[in-house]
C-alpha positions as CSV (number, residue, x, y, z in Angstrom):
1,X,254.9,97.3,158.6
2,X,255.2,100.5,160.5
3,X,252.9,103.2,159.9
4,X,254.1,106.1,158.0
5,X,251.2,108.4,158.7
6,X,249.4,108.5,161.3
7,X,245.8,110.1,162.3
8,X,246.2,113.5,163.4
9,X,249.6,113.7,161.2
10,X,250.0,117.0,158.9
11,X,250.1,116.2,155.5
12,X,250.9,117.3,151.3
13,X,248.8,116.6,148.8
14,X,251.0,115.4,146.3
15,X,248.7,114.5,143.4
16,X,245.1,115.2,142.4
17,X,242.3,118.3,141.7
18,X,243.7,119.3,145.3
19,X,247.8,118.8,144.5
20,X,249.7,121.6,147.2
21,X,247.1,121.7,149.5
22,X,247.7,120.3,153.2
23,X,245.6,118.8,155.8
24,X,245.2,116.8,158.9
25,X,244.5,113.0,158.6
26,X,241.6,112.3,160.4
27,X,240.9,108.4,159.3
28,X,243.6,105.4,158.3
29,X,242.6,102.9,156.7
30,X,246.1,100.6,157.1
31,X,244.2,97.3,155.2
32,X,243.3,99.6,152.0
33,X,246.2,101.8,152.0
34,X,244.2,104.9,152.5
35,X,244.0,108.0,154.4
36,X,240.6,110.7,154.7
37,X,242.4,114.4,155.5
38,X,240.3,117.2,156.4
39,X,239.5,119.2,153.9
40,X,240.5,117.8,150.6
41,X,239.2,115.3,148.2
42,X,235.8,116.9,148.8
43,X,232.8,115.0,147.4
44,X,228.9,115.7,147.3
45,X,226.5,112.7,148.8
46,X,223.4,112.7,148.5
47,X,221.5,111.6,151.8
48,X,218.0,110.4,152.5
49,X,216.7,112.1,155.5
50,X,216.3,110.0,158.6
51,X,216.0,110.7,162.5
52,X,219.5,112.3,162.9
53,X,219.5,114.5,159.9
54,X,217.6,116.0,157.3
55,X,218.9,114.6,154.1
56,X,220.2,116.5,151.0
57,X,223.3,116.8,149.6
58,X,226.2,117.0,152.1
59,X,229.7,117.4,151.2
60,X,232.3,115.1,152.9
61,X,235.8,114.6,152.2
62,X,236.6,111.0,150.5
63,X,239.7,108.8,151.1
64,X,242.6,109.2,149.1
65,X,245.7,106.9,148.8
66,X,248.8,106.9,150.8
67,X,251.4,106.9,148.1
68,X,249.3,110.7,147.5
69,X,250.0,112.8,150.6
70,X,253.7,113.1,152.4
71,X,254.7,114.9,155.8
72,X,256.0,118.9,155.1
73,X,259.6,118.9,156.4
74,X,259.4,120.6,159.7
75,X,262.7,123.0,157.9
76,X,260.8,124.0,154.6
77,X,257.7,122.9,154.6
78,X,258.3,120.9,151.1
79,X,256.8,117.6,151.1
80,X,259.9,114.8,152.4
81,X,259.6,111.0,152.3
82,X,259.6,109.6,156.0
83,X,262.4,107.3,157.5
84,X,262.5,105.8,161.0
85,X,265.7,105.6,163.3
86,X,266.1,104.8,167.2
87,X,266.4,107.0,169.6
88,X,268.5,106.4,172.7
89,X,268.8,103.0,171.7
90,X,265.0,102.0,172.5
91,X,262.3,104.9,171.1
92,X,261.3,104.0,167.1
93,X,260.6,108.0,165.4
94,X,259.9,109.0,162.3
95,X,262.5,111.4,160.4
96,X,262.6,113.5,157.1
97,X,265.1,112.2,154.8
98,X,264.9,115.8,153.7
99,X,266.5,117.4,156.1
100,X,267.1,114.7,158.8
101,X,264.5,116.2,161.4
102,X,262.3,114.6,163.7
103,X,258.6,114.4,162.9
104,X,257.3,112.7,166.4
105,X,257.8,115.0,169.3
């Protein structure tokens, strides 16, 4: 299976507390189906301290699954479902099936 998003990949929040909002994937997690994006799906943790830090409640961003976040269509900016198509007969991209546009440069 190809990968549909990718780390580093802009991306919608489609459903959730943070529905509209976008990010950039940081962390794929292809076995579970999930995705961490900065900046959304914030959570509190409540650390020990230790050598590195000094404990207390830090706040992280927790995974969220794929079928929740889609590409912006590089035309509108509207969240578009993601196709793949050859290139010159031997490069794989990813497309919109919005608007037909590229999403690998």
């Amino acid at each position: 299976m190809a990968a549909k998003v990718k780390k580093g990949d802009r991306v919608v929040m489609l459903a959730g507390k943070d529905k509209g909002k976008t990010g950039e994937v940081m962390q794929v997690y292809p076995k579970d189906k999930r995705v961490i994006v900065s900046g959304v799906n914030m959570v509190k943790r409540h650390t020990a301290p230790s050598q590195n830090n000094t404990g207390g409640i830090v706040e992280k961003e927790a995974s969220v699954h794929v079928s929740n976040v889609a590409h912006p269509d590089p035309k509108d900016d509207k969240p578009t479902r993601v196709g793949f198509k050859m290139l010159d007969g031997d490069r794989k991209v990813r497309y919109a099936k919005r608007s037909g546009e590229v999403i690998d440069s």
